[in-house]
C-alpha positions as CSV (number, residue, x, y, z in Angstrom):
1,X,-7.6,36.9,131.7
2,X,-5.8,39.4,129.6
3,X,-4.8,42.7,131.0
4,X,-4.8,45.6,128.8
5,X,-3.9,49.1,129.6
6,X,-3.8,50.2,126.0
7,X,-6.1,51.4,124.1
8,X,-5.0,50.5,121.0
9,X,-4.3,47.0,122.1
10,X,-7.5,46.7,123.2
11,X,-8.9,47.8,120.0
12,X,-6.7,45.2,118.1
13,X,-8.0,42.4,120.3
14,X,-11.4,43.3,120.4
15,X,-11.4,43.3,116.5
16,X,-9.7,40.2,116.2
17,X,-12.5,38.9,118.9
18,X,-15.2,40.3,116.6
19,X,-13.7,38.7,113.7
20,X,-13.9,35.2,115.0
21,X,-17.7,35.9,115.6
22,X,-17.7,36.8,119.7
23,X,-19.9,39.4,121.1
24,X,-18.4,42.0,123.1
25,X,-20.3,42.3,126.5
26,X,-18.8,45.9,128.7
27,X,-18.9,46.1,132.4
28,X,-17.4,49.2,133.2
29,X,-17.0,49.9,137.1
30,X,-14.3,52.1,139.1
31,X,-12.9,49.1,141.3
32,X,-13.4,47.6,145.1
33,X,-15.2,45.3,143.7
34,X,-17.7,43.5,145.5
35,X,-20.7,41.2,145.6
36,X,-22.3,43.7,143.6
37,X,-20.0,43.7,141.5
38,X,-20.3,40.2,141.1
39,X,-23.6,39.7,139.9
40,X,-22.6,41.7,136.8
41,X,-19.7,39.6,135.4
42,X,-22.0,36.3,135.6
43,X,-21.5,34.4,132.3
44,X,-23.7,35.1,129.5
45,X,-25.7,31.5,128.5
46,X,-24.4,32.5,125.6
47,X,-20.8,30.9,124.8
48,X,-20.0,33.8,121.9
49,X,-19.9,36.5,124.3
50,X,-16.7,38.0,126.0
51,X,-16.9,39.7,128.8
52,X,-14.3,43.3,129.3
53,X,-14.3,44.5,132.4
54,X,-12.6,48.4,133.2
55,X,-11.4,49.7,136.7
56,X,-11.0,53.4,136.2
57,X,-11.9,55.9,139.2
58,X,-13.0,58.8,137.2
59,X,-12.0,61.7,138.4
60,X,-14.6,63.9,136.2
61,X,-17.8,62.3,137.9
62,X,-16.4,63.6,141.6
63,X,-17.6,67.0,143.1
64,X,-14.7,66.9,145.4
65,X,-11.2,66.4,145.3
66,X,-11.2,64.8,149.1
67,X,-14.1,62.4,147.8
68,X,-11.8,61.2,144.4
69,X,-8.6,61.0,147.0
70,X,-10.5,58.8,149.8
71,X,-12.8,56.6,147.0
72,X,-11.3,52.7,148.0
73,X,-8.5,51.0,145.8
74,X,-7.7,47.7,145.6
75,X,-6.8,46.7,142.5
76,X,-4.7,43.8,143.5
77,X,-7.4,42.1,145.6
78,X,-9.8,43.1,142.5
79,X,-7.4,41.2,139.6
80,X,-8.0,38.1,141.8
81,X,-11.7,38.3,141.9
82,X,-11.9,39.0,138.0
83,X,-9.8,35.9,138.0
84,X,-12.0,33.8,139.9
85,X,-15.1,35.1,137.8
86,X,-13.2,34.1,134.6
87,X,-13.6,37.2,133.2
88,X,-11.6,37.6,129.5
89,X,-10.2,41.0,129.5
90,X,-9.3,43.7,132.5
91,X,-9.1,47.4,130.6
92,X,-6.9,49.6,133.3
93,X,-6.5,52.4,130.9
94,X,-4.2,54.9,132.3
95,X,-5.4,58.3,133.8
96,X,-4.7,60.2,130.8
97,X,-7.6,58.8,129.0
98,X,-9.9,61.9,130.4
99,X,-7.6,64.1,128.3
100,X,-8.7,63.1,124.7
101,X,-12.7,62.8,125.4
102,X,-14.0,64.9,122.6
103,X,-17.7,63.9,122.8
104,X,-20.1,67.1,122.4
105,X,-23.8,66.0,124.2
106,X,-26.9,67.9,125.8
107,X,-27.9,65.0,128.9
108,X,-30.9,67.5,129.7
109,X,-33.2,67.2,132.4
110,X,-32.2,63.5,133.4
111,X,-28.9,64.9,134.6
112,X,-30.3,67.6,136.5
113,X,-33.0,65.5,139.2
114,X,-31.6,63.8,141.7
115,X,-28.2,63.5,142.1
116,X,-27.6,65.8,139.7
117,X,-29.1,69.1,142.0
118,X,-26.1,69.2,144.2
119,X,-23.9,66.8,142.4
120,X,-22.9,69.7,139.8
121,X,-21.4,68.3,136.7
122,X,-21.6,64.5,138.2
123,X,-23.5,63.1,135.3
124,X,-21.4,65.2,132.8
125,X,-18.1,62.9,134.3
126,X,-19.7,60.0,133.7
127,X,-20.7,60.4,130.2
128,X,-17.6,61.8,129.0
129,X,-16.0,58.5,130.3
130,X,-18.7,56.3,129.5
131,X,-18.7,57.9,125.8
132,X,-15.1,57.4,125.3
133,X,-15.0,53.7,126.4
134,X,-18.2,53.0,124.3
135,X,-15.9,54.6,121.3
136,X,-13.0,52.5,121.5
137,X,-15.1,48.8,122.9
138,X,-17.5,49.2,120.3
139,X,-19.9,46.6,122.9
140,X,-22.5,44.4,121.9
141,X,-24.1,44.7,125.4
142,X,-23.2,47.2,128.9
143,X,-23.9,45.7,131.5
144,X,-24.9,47.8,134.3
145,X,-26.3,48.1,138.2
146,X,-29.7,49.6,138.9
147,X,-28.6,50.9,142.0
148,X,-27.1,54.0,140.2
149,X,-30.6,54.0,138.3
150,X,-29.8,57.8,137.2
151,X,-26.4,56.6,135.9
152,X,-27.9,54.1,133.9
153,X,-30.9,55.9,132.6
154,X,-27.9,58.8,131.6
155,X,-25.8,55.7,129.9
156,X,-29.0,54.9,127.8
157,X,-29.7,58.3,126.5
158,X,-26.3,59.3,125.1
159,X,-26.4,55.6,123.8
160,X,-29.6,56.6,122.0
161,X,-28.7,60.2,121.0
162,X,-25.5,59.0,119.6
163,X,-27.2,56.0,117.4
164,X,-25.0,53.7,119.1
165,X,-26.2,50.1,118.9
166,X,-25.0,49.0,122.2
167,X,-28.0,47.3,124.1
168,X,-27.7,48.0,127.9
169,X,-28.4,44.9,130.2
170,X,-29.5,46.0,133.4
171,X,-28.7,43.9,136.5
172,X,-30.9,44.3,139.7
173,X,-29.4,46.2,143.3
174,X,-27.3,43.6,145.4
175,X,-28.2,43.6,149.0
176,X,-27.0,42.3,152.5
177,X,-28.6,40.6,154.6
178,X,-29.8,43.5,156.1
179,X,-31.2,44.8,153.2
180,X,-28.7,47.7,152.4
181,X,-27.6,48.1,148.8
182,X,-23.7,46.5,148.2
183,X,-21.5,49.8,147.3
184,X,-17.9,50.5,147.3
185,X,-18.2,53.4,150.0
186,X,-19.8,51.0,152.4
187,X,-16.7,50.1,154.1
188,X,-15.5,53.8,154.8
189,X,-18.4,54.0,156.8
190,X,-17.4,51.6,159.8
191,X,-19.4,51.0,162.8
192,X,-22.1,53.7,161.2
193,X,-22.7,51.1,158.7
194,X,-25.7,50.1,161.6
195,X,-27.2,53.7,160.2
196,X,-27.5,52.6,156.4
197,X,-30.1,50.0,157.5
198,X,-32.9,52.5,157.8
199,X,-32.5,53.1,154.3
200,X,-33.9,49.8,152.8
201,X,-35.9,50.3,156.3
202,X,-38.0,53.2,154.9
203,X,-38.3,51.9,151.0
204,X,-39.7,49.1,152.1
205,X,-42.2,50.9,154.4
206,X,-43.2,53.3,151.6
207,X,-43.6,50.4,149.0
208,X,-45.8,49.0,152.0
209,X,-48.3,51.7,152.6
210,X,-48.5,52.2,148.7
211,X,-49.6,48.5,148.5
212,X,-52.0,49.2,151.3
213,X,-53.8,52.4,149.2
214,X,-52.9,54.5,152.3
215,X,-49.8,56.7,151.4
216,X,-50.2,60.5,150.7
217,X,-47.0,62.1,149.5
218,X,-46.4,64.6,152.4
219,X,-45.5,61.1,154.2
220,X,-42.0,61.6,152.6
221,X,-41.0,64.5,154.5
222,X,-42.2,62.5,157.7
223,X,-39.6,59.8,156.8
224,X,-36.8,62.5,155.6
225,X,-37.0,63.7,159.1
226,X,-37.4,60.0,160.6
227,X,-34.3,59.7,159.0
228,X,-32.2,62.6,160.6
229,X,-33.3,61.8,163.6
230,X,-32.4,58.2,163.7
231,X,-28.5,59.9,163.2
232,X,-28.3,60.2,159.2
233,X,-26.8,63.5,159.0
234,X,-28.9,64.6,155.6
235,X,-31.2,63.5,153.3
236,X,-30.5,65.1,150.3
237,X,-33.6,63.2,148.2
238,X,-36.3,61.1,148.7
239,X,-38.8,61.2,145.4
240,X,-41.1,59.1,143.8
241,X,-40.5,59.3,140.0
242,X,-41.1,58.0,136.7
243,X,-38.8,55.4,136.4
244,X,-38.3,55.7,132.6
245,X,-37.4,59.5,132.3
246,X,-37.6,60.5,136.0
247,X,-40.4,62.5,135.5
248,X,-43.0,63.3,138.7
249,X,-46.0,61.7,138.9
250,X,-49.8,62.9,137.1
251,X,-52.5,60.8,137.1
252,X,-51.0,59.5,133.2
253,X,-50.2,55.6,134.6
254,X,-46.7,55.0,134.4
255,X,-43.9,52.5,136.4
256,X,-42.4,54.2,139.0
257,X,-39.7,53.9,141.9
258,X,-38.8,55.5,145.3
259,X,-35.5,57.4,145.1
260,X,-33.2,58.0,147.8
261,X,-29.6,59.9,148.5
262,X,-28.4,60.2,152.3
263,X,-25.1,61.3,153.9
264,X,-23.7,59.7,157.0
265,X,-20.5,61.2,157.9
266,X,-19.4,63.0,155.2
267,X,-20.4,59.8,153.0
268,X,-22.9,59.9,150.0
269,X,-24.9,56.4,149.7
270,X,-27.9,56.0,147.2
271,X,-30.4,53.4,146.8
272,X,-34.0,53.3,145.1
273,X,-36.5,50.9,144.9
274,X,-39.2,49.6,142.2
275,X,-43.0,50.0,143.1
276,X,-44.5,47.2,141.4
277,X,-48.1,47.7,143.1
278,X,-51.0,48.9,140.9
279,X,-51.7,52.4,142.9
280,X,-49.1,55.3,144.1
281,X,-50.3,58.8,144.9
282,X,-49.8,62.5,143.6
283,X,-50.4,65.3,145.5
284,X,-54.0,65.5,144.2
285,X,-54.3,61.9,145.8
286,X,-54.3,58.1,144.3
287,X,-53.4,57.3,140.9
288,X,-52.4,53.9,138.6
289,X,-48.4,54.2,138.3
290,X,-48.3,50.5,137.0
């Protein structure tokens, strides 16, 4: 595995990559890797492609300076999995990389659901980053998590909007055996790990009921508060949306998935879940979502 902290080393060995006919596949993440993690550096079947992983905590995609300061490092243990993954290249570009992103972009309403409500300037962060690293790999393929679905649906637009011809590979959510969603802030929560179990608990409920043609949408705010009350300190979102532009749901059939942001302690977790049954609801009642 090469490691490569600059950029215009990386730049001369991608091009030298490209010129012997490999395809570049990206996997950007921000370290602590995990199982998660994991299923994202799995080898391509095809034997062209090389696979250029970053570790970069961003500071521009954090709301709070505590938050950046207590995210989990551990790059050594991290070089070692890469390592064992045979992954070809490690890009630890140094801090200073946020200084020359020069990207103009509108993200428009995508950035602003979600997350994005009380996670001012989040999905700004990321792009900027995500933008500059897509300028200097030049991928073939990203290969990204659908557990930060917003992220990824953010990643896709300024692909399109900046005619890039990156083609995003989309890896599904990573869960314990428990059923809660692999993530790097999982082990800051300690002993109130127990709590993140009602998360998958309640997606799973609500993708039940939909299945049964019995759920009504004021059901949500019946689990927000079953939430709270089991000792999450907040829901800050639980929505059922359009999953290709995060729209809400009409009676117009469309795919859709269950959406969810909690804090326990001071720490943020997300998770959302695909409805693959025929029938959801709107306030006006039932409707085809798939």
């Amino acid at each position: 595995m090469l490691l490569i902290s600059d950029e215009k080393t990386l730049s001369r060995e991608l091009d030298s990559l490209r010129k012997s006919g490999k395809l570049i596949n990206f996997i950007p993440t921000m370290g602590n890797l995990h199982l998660g993690h994991s299923s994202l550096f799995k080898k391509s079947e095809n034997t062209e492609e090389i696979r250029v992983v970053s570790i970069f905590v961003n500071p521009l995609q954090f709301n709070e300076d505590e938050d950046f300061d207590n995210y989990p490092r551990t790059i050594e243990s991290d070089k070692k999995k890469l390592l064992a993954e045979g992954v070809d290249i490690l890009f630890l570009p140094d801090a200073q990389i946020i200084n020359v992103v020069k990207f103009v972009f509108r993200l428009g309403h995508i950035s602003r659901k979600l997350c994005g409500i009380d996670r001012s300037g989040h999905f700004e962060g990321v792009a900027k980053i995500i933008l500059k690293f897509l300028d200097l790999i030049k991928p073939d393929f990203i290969t990204l998590g659908e557990k930060d679905y917003q992220q990824l649906l953010v990643i896709k637009k300024i692909i399109k909007d900046f005619k890039m011809k990156t083609k995003v590979k989309p890896c599904p959510t990573v869960r314990d055996k428990d059923g809660i969603a692999l993530s790097s802030r999982n082990k800051l929560l300690g002993k109130k790990i127990s709590l993140a179990r009602y998360i998958p608990t309640v997606l799973k409920q609500i993708t039940l009921e939909i299945n049964d043609g019995r759920f009504e949408l004021h059901r949500l705010k019946y689990f927000k508060d079953y939430l709270e009350k089991s000792g999450i300190n907040r829901v800050h979102y639980l929505e059922i949306l359009n999953e290709n532009n995060l729209s809400s749901l009409t009676k117009v059939p469309c795919v859709s998935r269950i959406f969810i942001a909690v804090s326990i302690d001071g720490i943020r977790l997300i998770d959302n879940m695909r409805i693959e049954p025929k029938l959801a609801c709107s306030r006006s009642g039932m409707l085809i979502v798939s």
